[in-house]
LOZA-265021 format. One record per residue (C-alpha): x, y negated, z; residue in one letter. Coordinates in steps of 0.2 Angstrom, whole numbers, padded with zeros to 4 digits, always signed. Example, Ala and Ser with C-alpha at 12.3 -4.5 7.8 and 13.67 -1.06 7.14 Angstrom:
+0062+0022+0039A
+0068+0005+0036S
END
This chain:
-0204+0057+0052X
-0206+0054+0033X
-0195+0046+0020X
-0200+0027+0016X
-0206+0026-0002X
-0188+0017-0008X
-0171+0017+0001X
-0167+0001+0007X
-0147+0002+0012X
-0148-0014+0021X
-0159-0006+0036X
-0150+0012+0034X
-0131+0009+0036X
-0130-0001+0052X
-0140+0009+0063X
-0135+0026+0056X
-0116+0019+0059X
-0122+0016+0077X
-0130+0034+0080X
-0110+0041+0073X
-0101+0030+0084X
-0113+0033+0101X
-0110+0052+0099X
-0093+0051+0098X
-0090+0067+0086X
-0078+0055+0075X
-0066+0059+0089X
-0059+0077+0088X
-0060+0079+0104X
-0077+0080+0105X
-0083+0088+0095X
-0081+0107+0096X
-0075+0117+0077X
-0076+0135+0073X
-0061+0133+0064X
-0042+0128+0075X
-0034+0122+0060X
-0032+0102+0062X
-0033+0092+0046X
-0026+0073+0049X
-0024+0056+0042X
-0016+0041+0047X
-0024+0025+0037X
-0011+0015+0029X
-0011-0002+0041X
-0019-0015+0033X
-0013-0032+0038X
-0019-0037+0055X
-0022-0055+0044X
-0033-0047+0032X
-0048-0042+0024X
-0053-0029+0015X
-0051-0031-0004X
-0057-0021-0017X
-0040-0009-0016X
-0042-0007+0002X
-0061-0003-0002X
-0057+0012-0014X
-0041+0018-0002X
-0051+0020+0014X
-0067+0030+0004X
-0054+0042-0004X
-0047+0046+0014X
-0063+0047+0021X
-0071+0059+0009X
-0056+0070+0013X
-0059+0067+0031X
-0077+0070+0030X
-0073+0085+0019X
-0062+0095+0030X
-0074+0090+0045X
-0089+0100+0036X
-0078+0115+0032X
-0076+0114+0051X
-0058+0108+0052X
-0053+0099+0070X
-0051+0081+0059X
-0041+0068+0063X
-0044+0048+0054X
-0032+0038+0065X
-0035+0019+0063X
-0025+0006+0066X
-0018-0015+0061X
-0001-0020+0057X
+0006-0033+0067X
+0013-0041+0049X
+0026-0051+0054X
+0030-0067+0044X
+0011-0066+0036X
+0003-0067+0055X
+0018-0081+0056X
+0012-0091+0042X
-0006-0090+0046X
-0004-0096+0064X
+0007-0112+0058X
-0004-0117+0047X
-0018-0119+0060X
-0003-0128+0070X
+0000-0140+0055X
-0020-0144+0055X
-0013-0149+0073X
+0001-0161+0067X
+0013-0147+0077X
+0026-0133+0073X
+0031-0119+0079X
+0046-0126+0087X
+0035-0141+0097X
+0027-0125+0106X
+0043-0115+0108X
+0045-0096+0105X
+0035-0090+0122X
+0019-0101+0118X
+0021-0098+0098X
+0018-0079+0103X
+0004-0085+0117X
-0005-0093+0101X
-0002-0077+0089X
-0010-0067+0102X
-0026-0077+0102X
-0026-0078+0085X
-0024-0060+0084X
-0040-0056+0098X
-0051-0069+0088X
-0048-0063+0067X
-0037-0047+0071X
-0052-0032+0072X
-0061-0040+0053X
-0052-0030+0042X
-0056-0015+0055X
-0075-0018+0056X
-0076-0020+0036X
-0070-0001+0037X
-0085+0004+0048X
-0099-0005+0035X
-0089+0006+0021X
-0094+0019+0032X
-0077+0026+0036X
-0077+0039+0050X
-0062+0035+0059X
-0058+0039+0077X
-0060+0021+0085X
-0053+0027+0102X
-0037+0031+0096X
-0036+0015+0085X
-0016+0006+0087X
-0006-0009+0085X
+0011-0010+0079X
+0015-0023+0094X
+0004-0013+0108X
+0016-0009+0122X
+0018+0011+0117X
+0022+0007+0100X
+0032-0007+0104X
+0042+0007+0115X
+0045+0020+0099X
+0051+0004+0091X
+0065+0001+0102X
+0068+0019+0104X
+0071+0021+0087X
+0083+0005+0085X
+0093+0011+0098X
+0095+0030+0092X
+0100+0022+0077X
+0113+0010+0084X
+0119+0023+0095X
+0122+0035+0080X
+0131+0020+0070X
+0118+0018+0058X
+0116-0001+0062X
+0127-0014+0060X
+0129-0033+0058X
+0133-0040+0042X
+0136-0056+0032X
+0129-0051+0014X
+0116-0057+0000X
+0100-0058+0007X
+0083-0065+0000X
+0079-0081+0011X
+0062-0091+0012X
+0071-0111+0014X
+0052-0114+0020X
+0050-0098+0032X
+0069-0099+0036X
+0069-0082+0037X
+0078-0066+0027X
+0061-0055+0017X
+0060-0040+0009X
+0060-0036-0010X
+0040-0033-0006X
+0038-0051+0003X
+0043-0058-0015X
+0032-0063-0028X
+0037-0063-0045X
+0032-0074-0058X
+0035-0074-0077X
+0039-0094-0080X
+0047-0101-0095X
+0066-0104-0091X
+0079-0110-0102X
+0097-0101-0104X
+0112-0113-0103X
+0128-0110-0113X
+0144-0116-0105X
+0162-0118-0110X
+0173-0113-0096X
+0192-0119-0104X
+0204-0104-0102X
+0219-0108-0090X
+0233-0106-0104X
+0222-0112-0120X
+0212-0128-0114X
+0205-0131-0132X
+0198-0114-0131X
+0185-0108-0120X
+0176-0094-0115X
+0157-0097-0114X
+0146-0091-0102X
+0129-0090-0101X
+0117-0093-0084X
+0099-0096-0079X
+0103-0107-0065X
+0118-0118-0067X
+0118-0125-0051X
+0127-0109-0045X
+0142-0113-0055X
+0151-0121-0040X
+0149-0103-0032X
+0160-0094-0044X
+0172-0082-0040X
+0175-0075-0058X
+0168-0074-0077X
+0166-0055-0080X
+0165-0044-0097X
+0160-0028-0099X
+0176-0018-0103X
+0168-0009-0118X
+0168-0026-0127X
+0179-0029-0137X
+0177-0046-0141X
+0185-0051-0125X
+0196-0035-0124X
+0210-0050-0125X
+0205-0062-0112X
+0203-0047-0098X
+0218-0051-0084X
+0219-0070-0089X
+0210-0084-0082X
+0198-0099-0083X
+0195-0116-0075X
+0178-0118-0068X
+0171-0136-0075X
+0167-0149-0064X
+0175-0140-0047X
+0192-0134-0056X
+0197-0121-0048X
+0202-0105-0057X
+0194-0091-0060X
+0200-0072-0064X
+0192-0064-0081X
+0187-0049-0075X
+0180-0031-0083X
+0166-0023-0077X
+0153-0011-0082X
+0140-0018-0073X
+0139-0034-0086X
+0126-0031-0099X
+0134-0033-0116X
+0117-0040-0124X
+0113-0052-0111X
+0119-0072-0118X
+0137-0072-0124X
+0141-0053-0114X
+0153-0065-0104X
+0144-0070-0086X
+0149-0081-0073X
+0151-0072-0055X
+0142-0079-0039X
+0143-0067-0025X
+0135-0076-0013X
+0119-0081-0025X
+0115-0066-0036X
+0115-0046-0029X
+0123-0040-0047X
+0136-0054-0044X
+0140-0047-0027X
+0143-0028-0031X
+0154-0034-0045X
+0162-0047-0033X
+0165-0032-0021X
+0171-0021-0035X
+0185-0035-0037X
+0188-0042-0019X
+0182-0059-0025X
+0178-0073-0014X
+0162-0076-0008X
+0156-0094-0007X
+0140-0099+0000X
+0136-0117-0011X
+0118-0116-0007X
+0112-0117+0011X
+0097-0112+0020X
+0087-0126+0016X
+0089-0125-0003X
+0102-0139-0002X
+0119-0140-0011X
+0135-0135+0004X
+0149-0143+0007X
+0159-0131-0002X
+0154-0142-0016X
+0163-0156-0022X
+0157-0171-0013X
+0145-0178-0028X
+0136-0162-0028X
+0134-0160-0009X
+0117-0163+0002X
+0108-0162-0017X
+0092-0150-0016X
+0096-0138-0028X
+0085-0145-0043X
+0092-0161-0042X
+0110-0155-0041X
+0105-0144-0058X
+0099-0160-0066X
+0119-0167-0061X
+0126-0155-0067X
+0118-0152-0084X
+0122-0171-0085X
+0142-0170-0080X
+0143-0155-0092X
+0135-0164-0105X
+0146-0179-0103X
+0162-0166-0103X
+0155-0156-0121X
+0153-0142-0109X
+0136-0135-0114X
+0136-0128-0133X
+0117-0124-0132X
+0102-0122-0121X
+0088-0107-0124X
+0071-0106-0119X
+0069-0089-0108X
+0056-0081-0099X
+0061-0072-0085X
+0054-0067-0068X
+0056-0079-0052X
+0053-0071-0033X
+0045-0085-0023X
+0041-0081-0006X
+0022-0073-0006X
+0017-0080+0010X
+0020-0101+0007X
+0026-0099-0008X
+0042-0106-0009X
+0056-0102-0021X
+0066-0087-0015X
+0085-0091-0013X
+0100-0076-0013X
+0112-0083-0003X
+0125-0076+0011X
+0117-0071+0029X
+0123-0063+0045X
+0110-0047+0046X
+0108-0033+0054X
+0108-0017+0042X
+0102-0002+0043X
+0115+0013+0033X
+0105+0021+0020X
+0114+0034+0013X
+0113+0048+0025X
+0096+0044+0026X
+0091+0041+0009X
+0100+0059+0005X
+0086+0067+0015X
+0073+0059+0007X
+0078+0064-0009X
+0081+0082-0002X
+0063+0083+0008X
+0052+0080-0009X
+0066+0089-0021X
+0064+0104-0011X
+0043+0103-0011X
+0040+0100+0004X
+0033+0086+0003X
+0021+0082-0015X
+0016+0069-0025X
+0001+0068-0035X
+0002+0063-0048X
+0018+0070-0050X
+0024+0054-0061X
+0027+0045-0046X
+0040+0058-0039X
+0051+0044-0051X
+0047+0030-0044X
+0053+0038-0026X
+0070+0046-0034X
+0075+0030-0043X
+0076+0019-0029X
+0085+0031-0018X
+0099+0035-0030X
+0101+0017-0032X
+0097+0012-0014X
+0106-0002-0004X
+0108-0001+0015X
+0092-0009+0023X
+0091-0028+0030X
+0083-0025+0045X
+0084-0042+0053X
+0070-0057+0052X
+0074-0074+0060X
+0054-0076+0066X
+0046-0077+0083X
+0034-0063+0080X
+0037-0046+0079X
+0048-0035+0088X
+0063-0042+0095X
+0080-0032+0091X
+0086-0024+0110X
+0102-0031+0110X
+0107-0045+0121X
+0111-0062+0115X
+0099-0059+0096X
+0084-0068+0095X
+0079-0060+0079X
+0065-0049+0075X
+0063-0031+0065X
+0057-0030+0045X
+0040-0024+0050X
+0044-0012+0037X
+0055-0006+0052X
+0043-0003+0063X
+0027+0003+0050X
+0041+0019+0047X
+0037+0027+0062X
+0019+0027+0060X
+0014+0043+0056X
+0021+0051+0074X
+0023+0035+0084X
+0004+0033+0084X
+0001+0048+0090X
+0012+0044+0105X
+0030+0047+0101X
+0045+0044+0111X
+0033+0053+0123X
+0028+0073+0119X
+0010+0070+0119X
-0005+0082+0117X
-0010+0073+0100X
+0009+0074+0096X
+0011+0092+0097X
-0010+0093+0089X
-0010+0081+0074X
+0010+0082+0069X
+0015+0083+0055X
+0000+0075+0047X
-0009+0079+0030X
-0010+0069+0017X
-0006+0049+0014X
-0016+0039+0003X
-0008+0024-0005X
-0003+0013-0017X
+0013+0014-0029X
+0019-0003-0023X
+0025+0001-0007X
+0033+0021-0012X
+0050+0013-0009X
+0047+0001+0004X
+0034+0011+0017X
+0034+0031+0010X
+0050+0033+0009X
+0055+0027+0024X
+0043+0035+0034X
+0049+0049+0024X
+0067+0046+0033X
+0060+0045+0049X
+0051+0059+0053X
+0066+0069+0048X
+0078+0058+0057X
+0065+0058+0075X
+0055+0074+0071X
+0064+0083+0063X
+0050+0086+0052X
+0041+0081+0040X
+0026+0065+0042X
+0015+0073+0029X
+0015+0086+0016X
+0005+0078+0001X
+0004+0059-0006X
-0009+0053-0017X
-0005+0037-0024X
-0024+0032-0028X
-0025+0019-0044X
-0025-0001-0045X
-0041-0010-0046X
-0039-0022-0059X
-0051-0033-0068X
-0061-0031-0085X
-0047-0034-0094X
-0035-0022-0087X
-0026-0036-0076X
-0024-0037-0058X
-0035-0045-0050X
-0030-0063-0039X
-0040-0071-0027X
-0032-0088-0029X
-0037-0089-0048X
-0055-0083-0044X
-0053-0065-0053X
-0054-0053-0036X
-0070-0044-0031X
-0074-0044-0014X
-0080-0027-0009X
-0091-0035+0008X
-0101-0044-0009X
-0104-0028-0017X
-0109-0018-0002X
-0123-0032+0004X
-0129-0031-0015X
-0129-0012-0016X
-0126-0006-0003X
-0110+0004+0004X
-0115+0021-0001X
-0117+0012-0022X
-0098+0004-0020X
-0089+0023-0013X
-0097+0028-0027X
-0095+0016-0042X
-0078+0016-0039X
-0073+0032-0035X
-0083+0037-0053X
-0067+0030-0062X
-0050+0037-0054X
-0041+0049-0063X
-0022+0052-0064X
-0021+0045-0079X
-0024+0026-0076X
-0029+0012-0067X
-0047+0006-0065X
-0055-0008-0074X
-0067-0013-0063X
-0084-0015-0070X
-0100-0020-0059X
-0111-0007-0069X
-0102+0007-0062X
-0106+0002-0043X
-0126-0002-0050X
-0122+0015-0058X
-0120+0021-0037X
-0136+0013-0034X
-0146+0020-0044X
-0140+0041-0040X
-0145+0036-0023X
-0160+0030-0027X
-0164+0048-0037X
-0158+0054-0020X
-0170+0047-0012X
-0186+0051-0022X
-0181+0067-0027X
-0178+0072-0010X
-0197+0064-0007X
-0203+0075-0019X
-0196+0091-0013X
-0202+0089+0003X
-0221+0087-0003X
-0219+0104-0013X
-0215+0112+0002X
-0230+0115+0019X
-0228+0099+0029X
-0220+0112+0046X
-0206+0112+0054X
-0195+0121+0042X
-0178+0133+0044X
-0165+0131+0031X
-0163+0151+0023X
-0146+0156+0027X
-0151+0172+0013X
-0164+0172+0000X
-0173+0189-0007X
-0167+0189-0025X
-0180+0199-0032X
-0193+0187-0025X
-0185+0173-0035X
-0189+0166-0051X
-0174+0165-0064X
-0176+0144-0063X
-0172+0149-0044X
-0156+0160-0048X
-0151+0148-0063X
-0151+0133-0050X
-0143+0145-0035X
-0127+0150-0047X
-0125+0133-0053X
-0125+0126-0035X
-0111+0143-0030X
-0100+0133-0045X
-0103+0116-0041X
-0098+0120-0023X
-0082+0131-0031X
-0076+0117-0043X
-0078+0104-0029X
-0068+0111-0018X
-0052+0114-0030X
-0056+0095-0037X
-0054+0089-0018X
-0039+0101-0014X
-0031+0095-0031X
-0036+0075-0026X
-0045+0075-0043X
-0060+0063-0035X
-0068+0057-0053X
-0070+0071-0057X
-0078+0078-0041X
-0091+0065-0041X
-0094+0064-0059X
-0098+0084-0056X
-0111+0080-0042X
-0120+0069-0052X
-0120+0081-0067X
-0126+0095-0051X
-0139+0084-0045X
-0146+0071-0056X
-0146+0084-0074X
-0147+0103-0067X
-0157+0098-0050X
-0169+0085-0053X
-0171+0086-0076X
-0171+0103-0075X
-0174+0113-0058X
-0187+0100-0051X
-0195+0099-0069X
-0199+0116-0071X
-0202+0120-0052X
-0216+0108-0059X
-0222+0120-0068X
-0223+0135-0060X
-0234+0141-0047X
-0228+0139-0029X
-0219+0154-0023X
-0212+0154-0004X
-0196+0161-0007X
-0195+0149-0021X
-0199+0134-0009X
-0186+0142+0002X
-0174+0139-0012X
-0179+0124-0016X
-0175+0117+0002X
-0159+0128+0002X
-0153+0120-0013X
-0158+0102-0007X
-0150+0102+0011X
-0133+0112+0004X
-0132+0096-0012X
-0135+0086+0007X
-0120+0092+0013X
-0108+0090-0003X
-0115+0072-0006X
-0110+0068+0012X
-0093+0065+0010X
-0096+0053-0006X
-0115+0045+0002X
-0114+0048+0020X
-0127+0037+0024X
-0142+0041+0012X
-0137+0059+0014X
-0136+0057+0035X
-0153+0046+0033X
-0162+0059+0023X
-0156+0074+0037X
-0161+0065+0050X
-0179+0066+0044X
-0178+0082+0037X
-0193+0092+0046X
-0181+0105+0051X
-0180+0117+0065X
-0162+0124+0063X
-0152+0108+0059X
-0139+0102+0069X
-0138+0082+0076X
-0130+0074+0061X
-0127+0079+0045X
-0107+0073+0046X
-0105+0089+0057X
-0114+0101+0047X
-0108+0118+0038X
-0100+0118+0023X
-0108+0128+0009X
-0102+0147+0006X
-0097+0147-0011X
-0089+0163-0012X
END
């Protein structure tokens, strides 16, 4: 078989997909290793709603040139696959095709709701997963799990009751984040924050004793006044050293209020005297708890004033009772000035509504005994980050961590295994557990005892807190061991301009797009090009035609080799006679023996730019402009057509893992006697 004059992605990648699946050799099982060491990753799973954007693009290449790296050194390699079940965004998705309807949720009732979700999920759930085979990613399909499959579901309830047994988990009525559209508790991660112009209103709150004078306090949202419990300083001011101890009368509901010190106030924010709401605000609460202040829930799950309001206020939706009340405090001489503000608002990323903090009856998880072991587990070195930096990240949030909401008040997910609760897990609950869940946990299965602990974890920095650490948690807590020993947070795709890119406003790149323009081989390696530790990547469509164009020198300087050498069936050397060799032969020989060195320490030390900037300086500069220039020149030698093909077939092999399917394409029509069936399962180069 001969090379076609020009690669053509478009009838390569398909079929050469379909030749890796039918044999079967992405599952470790099957395929027989020289070496008994396992090297394993579990992908990060995406959202059983998506599909893959340009972040899950670069994620998946970087685990699958690990993969496919350790599976040519002969490692018995492990890409497990998998979707999560993504509670309240599966939830949304599904009522808004009911709304299309004229129905709710509720019109169907919770049986049927979850009937529905699973259709959905048999008719959109596998995109995301089959967007991962056109990128070419080698994963083990057979093992491929849900996080709502019947095993899984298993090590959920497994886990909740170890941890209820062990009083970990309690009920609760505390501050929560609550969707008044989703009607549901969320987690920091379900929030989205935007910066919006605000205004800061200054209020007079008449002291008890003095009502000519006041003590003015300063407040985003002053609908949340009818909440407060107390006005707090911080007790290194001293321009209310004087007013600690005494009290004021809360405008408009006049009750009184204790004047309170507290480190927790920030001195520069407004006045440096702040109302306290500890039913609204998670600051206002730790210092409400600091002072056994009362808590009083004034805004209700649907966003509407309570009746612990005075009776004008109550039934108002929160905007319009702030529009009241800015009115009656006006009317009083209550407000001394207004301030425009920018600050950040959480709105539910999934409707999106405007978050509320407001008093819930949730179950909590205890996070101090487990956070301790977190911190300990990475402190110690047991577990790495690279870069390093992010070690910080991890650190701050478990010195300053807060026992876990754990309860949702949806109809999808995993229902808590107590009697008489009709609320469902954080999916954040259940995604903990699965680096070993998986792989079978409760039960002591073969791939448990094989694959566990697992490698490395490739990620993003946005969910270190939320999802690292607590898998972190858990395998010490079920396995007594740790899920993975290295974590490479890979960079953010953002835009041109350095900003994050957003689908709504038209700025995200679709990395399907890219691969039918260039092909999936181009994208891997356009963006893999830019990551360093340093920053994020700016994206840049010339970097992935950049991708195209090595695989098309590939291509023809591969053609081009193949004609310098007799058309026969051909044997890779696995030795060449050095004193038969020309010094262009050795010249090219020693550089491959560092290129192969280098590569190898840039993949062990997840430095990927850099690795594939080398191969393009190996191939395209020292193989093709020089070697294959000067080979030109010379009269043909055998052992130097030995070389030649040596050095072409070994470049095969380090190119795999970064273009697995020109490089598997161009093996496959190699006319060579000692090669094995795909490329993918080849030798490593010797580079000692």
């Amino acid at each position: 078989m001969e090379l076609a004059k020009t690669y053509n992605p478009k009838e390569v990648e398909g079929r050469i997909y379909n030749l890796w699946e039918k044999s079967g050799f992405f599952n470790p099982d099957k395929l027989k290793t020289k070496n008994k060491k396992t090297f394993t990753i579990v992908i990060p799973p995406p959202n059983v709603t998506g599909v893959l954007h340009i972040g899950h693009a670069l994620n998946a290449t970087l685990q699958d040139i690990l993969i496919r790296w350790k599976r040519l050194q002969g490692f018995k390699v492990l890409w497990l696959p998998g979707t999560d079940h993504a509670g309240i965004a599966t939830q949304v998705m599904v009522e808004k095709e009911l709304k299309k309807e004229g129905k709710t949720r509720f019109d169907l009732g919770r049986q049927k709701f979850v009937e529905r979700v699973l259709q959905w999920k048999e008719k959109y759930g596998d995109i995301i997963l089959n967007q991962f085979k056109k990128l070419g990613c080698s994963l083990d399909w057979s093992r491929t799990r849900f996080t709502m499959d019947k095993e899984y579901s298993e090590a959920v309830k497994t886990a909740f009751l170890h941890y209820y047994k062990k009083g970990l988990i309690y009920q609760g009525e505390r501050p929560i984040n609550w969707c008044p559209r989703c009607q549901t508790s969320l987690s920091d991660l379900e929030l989205e924050h935007k910066e919006e112009k605000g205004k800061i209103w200054y209020i007079r709150y008449p002291l008890k004793n003095q009502p000519q004078k006041f003590i003015v306090v300063a407040t985003t949202r002053p609908e949340t006044m009818l909440g407060d419990s107390a006005v707090a300083v911080n007790p290194k001011d001293s321009r209310y050293k004087n007013l600690v101890g005494q009290k004021a009368i809360l405008p408009l509901a006049k009750r009184e209020l204790p004047i309170v010190a507290d480190k927790l106030v920030d001195r520069k924010f407004g006045t440096g005297a702040v109302k306290v709401t500890p039913a609204h605000d998670f600051l206002d609460y730790q210092i409400g708890l600091n002072h056994h202040l009362e808590i009083i829930k004034i805004i209700g799950e649907t966003g509407k004033i309570t009746e612990k309001a005075p009776a004008s206020y109550q039934n108002l939706p929160f905007l319009q009772a702030r529009e009241k009340i800015i009115q009656d405090l006006e009317s009083l001489g209550l407000i001394e000035k207004v301030e425009e503000f920018m600050h950040s608002v959480p709105y539910c990323s999934r409707c999106p509504t405007l978050i509320e903090i407001l008093p819930s009856k949730q179950w909590f998880l205890k996070m101090e005994e487990l956070a301790k072991e977190a911190k300990e587990t990475v402190k110690k070195g047991k577990i790495k980050f690279h870069p390093k930096r992010f070690e910080k990240i991890y650190f701050n949030w478990l010195a300053n961590v807060k026992d876990w909401c754990i309860s949702r008040q949806l109809w999808w997910g995993h229902k808590i295994p107590l009697p008489g609760v009709d609320d469902v897990l954080d999916t954040w609950f259940s995604s903990a557990l699965w680096p070993f869940a998986t792989l079978g946990w409760p039960q002591k299965t073969k791939d448990l005892k094989t694959f566990y602990p697992t490698n490395t974890l490739i990620t993003g920095r946005d969910i270190i807190n939320l999802w690292v650490s607590r898998m972190i948690f858990s395998g010490a807590e079920f396995m007594n061991n740790i899920p993975f020993k290295d974590i490479f947070i890979n960079p953010t795709v953002l835009n041109k301009e350095g900003k994050r890119m957003s689908k709504s406003l038209g700025t995200g790149v679709d990395p399907m797009d890219l691969v039918e323009k260039y092909g999936a081989d181009a994208t891997r390696f356009g963006l893999v090009w830019q990551v360093s530790a340093g920053q994020d990547i700016k994206f840049s469509e010339d970097n992935i035609l950049m991708g195209q164009k090595f695989c098309n020198k590939l291509w023809n300087a591969t053609r081009f080799s193949l004609f310098q050498i007799p058309n026969q069936k051909l044997i890779v050397p696995t030795k060449l006679d050095s004193k038969k060799l020309t010094k262009v032969d050795k010249k090219i020989l020693l550089a491959l023996k560092k290129t192969t060195q280098s590569l190898n320490e840039d993949l062990e030390k997840f430095r990927f730019g850099k690795a594939a900037q080398r191969l393009y300086k190996f191939f395209w500069h020292d193989f093709c402009d020089r070697y294959i220039e000067e080979f030109k020149k010379q009269k043909s030698k055998k052992e130097s057509q030995r070389a030649l093909l040596y050095v072409l077939v070994n470049s095969l092999k380090l190119l795999h893992p970064f273009l697995p399917f020109a490089t598997e394409e161009i093996y496959q029509k190699l006319p060579i006697k000692n090669k094995k069936k795909f490329l993918m399962i080849e030798d490593w180069p010797y580079s000692k």
